[in-house]
C-alpha positions in Angstrom: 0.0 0.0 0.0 1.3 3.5 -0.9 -0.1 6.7 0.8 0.7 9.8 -1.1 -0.4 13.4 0.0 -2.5 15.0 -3.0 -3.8 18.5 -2.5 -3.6 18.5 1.4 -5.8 14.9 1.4 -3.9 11.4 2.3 -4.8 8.9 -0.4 -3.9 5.2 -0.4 -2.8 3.1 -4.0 -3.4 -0.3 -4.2 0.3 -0.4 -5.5 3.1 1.6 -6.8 2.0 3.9 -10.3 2.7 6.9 -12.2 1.1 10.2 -12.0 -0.4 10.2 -15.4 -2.1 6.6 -14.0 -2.8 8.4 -11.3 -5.3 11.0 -13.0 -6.7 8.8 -15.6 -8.0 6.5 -12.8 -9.1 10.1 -10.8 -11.1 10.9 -14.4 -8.3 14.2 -14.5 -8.0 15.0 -17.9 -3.6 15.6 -17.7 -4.3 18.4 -20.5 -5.3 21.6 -18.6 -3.5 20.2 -15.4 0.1 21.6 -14.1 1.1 18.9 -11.7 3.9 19.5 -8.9 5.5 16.5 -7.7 7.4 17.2 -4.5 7.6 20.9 -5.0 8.9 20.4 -8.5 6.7 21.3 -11.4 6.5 17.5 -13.5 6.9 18.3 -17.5 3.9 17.3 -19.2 6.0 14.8 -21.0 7.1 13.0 -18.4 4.2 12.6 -16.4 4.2 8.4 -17.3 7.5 8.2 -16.0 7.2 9.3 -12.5 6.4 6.8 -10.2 4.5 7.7 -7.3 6.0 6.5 -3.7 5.3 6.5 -0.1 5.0 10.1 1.1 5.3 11.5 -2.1 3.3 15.4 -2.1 1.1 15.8 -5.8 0.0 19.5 -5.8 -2.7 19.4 -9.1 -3.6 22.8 -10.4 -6.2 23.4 -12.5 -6.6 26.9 -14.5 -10.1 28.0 -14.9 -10.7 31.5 -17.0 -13.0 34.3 -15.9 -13.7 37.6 -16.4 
């Protein structure tokens, strides 16, 4: 079991994944995200190659227009 921090909230994984995993399975659509990882912005690009681990920190923003 691996508990990772996302947005403030503990959540637990069945087992170890990868962020872009990660959303899909959360229904986040990765285009419109910006996606911190350990208080390091994750290129868009590489979000299937970070693996998520115990006590790892996800920060997901999402950019929403107004006026």
């Amino acid at each position: 079991m691996v508990t990772v921090k996302v947005n403030g909230e503990n959540k637990q994984l069945e087992d170890k994944t990868n962020i872009a995993d990660f959303l899909k399975s959360n229904n986040i659509d990765p285009i419109g995200v910006t996606i911190e990882h350990n208080l390091e912005i994750v290129n868009p690009e590489n979000i299937a190659k970070v693996t998520l681990k115990d006590g790892d920190i996800l920060e997901i923003l999402r950019f929403v227009g107004g006026g």
